[in-house]
C-alpha positions in Angstrom: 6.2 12.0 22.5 2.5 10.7 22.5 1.9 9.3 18.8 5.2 9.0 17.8 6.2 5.9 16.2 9.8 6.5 16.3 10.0 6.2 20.3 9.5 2.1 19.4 12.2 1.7 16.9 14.4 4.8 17.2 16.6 4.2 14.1 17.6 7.6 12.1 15.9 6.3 8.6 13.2 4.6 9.8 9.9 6.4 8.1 7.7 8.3 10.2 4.6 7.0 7.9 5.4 3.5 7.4 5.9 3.0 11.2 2.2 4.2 11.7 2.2 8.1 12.1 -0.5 9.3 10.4 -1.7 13.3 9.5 -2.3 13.9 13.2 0.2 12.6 14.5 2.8 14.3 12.2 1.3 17.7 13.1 1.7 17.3 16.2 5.1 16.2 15.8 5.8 19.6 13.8 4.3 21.7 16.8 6.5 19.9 19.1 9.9 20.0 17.2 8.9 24.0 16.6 8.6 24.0 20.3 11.5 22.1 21.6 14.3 24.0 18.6 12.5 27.3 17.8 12.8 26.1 14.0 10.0 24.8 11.8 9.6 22.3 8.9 6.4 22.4 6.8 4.2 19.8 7.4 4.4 19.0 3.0 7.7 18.9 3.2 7.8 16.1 6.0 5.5 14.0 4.1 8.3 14.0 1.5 11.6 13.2 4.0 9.4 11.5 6.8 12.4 10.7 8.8 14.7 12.0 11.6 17.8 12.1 9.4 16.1 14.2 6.7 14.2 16.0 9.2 17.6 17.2 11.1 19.0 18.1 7.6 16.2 20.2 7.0 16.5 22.2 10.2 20.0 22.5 10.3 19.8 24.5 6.8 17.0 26.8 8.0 17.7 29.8 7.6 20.0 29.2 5.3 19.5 29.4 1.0 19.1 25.0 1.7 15.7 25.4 3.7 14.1 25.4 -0.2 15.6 22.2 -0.7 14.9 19.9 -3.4 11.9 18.5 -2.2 9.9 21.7 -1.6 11.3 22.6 -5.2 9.6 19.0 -6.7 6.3 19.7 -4.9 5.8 23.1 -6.2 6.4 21.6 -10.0 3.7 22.2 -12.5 1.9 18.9 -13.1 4.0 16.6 -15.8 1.6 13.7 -17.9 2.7 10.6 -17.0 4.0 8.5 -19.9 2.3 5.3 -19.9 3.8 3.3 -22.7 7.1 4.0 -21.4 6.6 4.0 -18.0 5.2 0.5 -17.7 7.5 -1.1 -19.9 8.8 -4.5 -18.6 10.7 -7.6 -20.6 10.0 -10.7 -20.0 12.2 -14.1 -20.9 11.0 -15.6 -24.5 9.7 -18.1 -24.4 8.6 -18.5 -20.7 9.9 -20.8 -18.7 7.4 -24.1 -17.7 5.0 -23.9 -15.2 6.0 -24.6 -11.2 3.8 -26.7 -9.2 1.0 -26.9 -6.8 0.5 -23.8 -4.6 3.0 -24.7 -1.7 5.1 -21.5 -1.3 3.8 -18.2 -2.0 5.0 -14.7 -1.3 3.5 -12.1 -0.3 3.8 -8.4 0.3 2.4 -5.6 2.5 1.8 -8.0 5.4 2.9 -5.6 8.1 -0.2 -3.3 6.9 -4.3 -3.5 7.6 -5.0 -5.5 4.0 -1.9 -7.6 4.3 -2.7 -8.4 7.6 -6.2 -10.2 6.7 -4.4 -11.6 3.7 -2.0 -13.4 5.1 -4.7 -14.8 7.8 -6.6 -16.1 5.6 -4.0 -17.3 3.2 -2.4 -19.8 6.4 -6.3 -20.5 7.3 -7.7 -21.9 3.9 -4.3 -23.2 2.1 -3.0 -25.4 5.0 -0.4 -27.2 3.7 1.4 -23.4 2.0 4.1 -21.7 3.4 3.9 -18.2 3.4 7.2 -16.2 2.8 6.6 -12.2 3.5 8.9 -9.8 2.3 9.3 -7.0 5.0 11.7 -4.3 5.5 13.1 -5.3 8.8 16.8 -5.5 10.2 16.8 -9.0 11.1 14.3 -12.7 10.1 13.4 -12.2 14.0 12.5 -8.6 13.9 10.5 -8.9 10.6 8.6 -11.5 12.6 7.9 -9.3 15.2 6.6 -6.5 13.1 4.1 -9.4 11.5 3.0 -10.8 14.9 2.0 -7.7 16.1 0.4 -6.4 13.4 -1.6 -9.8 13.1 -2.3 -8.7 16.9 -3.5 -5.3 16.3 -6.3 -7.0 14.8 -7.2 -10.1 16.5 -5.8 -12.0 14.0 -2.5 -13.9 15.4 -2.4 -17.5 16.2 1.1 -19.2 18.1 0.6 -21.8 15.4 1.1 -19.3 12.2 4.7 -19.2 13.4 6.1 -21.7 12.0 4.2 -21.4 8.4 5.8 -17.9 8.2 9.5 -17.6 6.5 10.3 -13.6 6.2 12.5 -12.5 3.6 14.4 -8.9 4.5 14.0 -6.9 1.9 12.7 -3.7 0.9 10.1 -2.3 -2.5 12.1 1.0 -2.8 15.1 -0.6 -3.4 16.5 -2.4 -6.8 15.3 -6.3 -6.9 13.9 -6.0 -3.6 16.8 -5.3 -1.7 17.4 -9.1 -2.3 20.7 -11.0 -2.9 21.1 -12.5 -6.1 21.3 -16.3 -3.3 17.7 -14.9 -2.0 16.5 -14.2 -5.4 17.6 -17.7 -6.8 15.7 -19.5 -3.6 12.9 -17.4 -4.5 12.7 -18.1 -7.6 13.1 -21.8 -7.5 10.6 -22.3 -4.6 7.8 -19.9 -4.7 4.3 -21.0 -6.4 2.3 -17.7 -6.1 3.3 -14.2 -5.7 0.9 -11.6 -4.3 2.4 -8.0 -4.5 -0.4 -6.1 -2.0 2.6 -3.8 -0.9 3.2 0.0 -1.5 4.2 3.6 -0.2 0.7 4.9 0.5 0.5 8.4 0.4 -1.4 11.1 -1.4 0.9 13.8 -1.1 4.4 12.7 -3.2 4.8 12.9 -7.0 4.6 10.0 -9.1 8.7 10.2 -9.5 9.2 10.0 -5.7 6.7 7.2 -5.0 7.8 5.1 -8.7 10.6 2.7 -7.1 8.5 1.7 -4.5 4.9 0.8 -6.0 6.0 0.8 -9.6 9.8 -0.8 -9.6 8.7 -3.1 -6.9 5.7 -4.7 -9.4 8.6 -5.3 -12.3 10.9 -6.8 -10.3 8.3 -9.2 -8.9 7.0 -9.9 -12.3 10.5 -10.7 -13.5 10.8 -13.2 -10.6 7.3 -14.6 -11.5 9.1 -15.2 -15.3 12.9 -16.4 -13.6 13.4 -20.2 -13.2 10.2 -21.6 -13.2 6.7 -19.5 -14.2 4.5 -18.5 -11.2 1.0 -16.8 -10.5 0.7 -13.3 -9.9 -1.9 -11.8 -8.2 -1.9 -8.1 -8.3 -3.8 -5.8 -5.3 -5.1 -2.6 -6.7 -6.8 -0.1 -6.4 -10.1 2.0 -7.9 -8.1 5.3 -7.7 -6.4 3.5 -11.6 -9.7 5.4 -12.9 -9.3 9.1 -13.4 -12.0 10.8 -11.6 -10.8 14.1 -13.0 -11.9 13.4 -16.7 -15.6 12.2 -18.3 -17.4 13.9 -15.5 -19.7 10.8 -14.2 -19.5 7.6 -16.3 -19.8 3.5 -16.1 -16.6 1.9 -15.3 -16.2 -2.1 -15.3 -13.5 -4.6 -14.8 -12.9 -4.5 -18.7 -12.5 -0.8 -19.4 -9.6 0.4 -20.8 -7.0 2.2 -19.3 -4.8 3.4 -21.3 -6.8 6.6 -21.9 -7.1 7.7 -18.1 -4.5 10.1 -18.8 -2.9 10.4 -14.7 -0.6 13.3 -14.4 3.0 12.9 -12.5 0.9 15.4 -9.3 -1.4 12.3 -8.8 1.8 10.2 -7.5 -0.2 7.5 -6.1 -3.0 6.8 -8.1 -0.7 7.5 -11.4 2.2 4.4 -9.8 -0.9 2.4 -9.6 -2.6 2.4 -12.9 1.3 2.2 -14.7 1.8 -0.9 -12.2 -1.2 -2.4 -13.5 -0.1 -1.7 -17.0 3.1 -3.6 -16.2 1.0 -6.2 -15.2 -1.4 -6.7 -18.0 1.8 -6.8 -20.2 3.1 -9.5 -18.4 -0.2 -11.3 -18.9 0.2 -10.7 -22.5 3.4 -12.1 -22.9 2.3 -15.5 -20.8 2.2 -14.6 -17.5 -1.1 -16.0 -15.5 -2.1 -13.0 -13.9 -5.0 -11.6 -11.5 -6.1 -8.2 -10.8 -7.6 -7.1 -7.5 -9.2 -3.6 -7.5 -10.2 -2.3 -3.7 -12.3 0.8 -3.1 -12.6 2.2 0.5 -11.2 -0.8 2.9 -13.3 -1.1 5.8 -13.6 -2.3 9.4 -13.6 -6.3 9.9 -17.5 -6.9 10.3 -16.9 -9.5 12.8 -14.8 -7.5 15.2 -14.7 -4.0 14.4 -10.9 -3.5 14.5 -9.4 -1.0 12.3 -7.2 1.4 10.5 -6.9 4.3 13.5 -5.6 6.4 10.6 -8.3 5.8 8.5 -9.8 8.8 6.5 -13.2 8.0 7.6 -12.3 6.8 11.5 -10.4 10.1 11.7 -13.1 12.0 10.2 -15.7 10.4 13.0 -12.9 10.9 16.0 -12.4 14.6 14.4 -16.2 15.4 14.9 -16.8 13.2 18.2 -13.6 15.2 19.8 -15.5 18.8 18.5 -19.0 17.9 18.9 -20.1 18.7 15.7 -19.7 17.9 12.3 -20.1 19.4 8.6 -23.5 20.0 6.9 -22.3 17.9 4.4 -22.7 14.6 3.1 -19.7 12.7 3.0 -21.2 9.5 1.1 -18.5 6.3 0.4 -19.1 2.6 -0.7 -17.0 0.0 1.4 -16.0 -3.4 1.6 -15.0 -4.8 5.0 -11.7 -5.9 5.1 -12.2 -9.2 6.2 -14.0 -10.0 3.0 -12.2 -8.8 0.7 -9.6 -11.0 2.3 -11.4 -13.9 1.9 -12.6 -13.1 -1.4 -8.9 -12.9 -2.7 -7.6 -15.7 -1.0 -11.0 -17.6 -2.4 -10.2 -16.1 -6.0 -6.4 -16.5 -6.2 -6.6 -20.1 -5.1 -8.4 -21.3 -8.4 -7.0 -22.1 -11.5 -7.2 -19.5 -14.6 -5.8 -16.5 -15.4 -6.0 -13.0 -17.0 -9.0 -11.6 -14.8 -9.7 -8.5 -13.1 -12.1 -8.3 -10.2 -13.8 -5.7 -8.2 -14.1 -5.3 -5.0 -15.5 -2.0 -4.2 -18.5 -2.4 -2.1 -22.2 -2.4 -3.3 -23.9 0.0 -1.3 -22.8 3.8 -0.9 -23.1 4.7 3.0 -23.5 8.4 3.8 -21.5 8.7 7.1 -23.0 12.6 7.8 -26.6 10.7 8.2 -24.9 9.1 11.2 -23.5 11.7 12.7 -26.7 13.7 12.3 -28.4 10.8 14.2 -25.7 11.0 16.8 -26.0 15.0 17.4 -29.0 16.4 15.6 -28.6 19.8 15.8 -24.6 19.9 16.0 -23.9 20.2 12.3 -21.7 23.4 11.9 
């Protein structure tokens, strides 16, 4: 099927999302599975169980009292606050243990996404002499390096000589410690210099209790290995969705405001796992930990190239209305950073010494994308 990730990897588990389906794609998915078995699944449901094995246990009980499964049952929840204090706890060895050394391993996650990609690009361009050890979800070293070289590909990023500066580590955020043996861990934690945890389960659709393991669980356990053995850095990539646009109305928000009062409710999973992962972050800091914050806002196109997210918001938005010929009377106005400097400023920023500080990078100018358009088709707004 056209758009369908799973005809490149095929295995029963694999997720739909995390493959590189998208919104469009999965409709057209649904349409065609409604086609093929004359049964349907709602499209909310299978952003929740985005895989064929949960797909064909959905529509093998429809019909049946099971088709209002659990997952249908957790979306239609009322909204649930989000306990903060609790949520982000996290302990920590006392005292600390000394410092490691110079920045010759780090680790890094999210490399097979758009962000991670650029990261780890620059990370082997400007830090030479480091070896960059990626934990992806992978069934083998060789296939994890497969899923990195072509996502470095995708973008006009990969270079035959990275190769051999790359170590991948199987493992997975979901799952306790990483998926990691306690061996793996040990290495880990006996070699690495710098952690950067830009990883997550992006999506706007699941509950903070179905998206915690993966973007909250994952941040503890890589904190704990920052504390286990020797003490490491930690950068932390984050996001500007940790400020709650649904209270204060407009107001002035800086790298030093205080979170704690944003006040996310369990409905706004993503956004919610974010601002408690930060919170587990800033406690490590606390206790000893040298930490960094990175906040993104919109991630754009690299300025240099062009190359992109195809699932974008925005470059689905400007396919949507280049497909129709038209395009809202609206103004659809967004601040964005390319992707290639943020990268760079990252990589610039986590390779000097310190610790503690939060940085945004949000973009400075706000860019309204239905002025384009208009210039495009002047009289096809609908």
């Amino acid at each position: 099927m056209a758009g369908n990730p799973w005809r490149r990897y095929g295995r029963a588990t694999d997720d739909f999302f995390a493959l590189g389906g998208h919104s469009l794609s999965a409709t057209r998915l649904m349409a065609r599975v409604r086609e093929e078995s004359g049964r349907s699944m709602p499209l909310k449901d299978f952003f929740v169980a985005p895989t064929v094995r949960s797909m064909a246990a959905y529509l093998d009980a429809a019909g049946s009292e099971l088709s209002a499964d659990a997952a249908e049952i957790e979306l239609n929840l009322p909204p649930r606050p989000v306990d903060l204090e609790a949520e982000s706890a996290i302990a920590l060895p006392t005292p600390l243990p000394p410092s490691g050394g110079m920045m010759q391993n780090v680790l890094l996650t999210g490399v097979t996404g758009f962000v991670g990609a650029y990261l780890l690009e620059q990370m082997l361009e400007r830090w030479p002499g480091a070896t960059v050890h990626c934990l992806v979800r992978a069934d083998s070293a060789e296939d994890g390096l497969r899923r990195i070289r072509a996502n470095l590909e995708e973008y006009g990023l990969w270079w035959d000589g990275y190769a051999p500066r790359i170590k991948v580590v199987v493992g997975d955020l979901a799952k306790p410690n990483l998926g990691l043996s306690g061996e793996v861990r040990d290495y880990l934690a006996s070699e690495i210099d710098l952690i950067m945890h830009n990883g997550s389960h992006l999506n706007h659709v699941l509950r903070y209790g179905q998206l915690a393991a993966a973007n909250v669980g994952s941040t503890k356990a890589l904190l704990e290995l920052a504390a286990y053995n020797r003490l490491k850095r930690f950068a932390y990539v984050s996001t500007g969705g940790v400020f709650n646009t649904e209270i204060g109305g407009r107001r002035k928000v800086d790298e030093d405001t205080d979170l704690s009062g944003e006040g996310f409710t369990d409905i706004e999973g993503y956004n919610a796992t974010k601002w408690v992962a930060e919170a587990a972050v800033r406690k490590a800091g606390r206790m000893g930990l040298p930490i960094q914050i990175f906040r993104l806002g919109r991630v754009a196109v690299d300025s240099r190239s062009g190359a992109g997210r195809a699932d974008d918001f925005i470059a689905l938005y400007l396919r949507t209305c280049i497909q129709i010929g038209a395009y809202p009377d609206y103004p659809l106005v967004e601040k964005a950073v390319p992707v290639d400097y943020a990268a760079r400023a990252i990589i610039a920023l986590a390779g000097q010494p310190g610790g503690g500080e939060v940085f945004h990078l949000m973009g400075d100018e706000a860019f309204d994308w239905s002025k384009l358009l208009a210039r495009t088709w002047p009289a096809a707004s609908a």
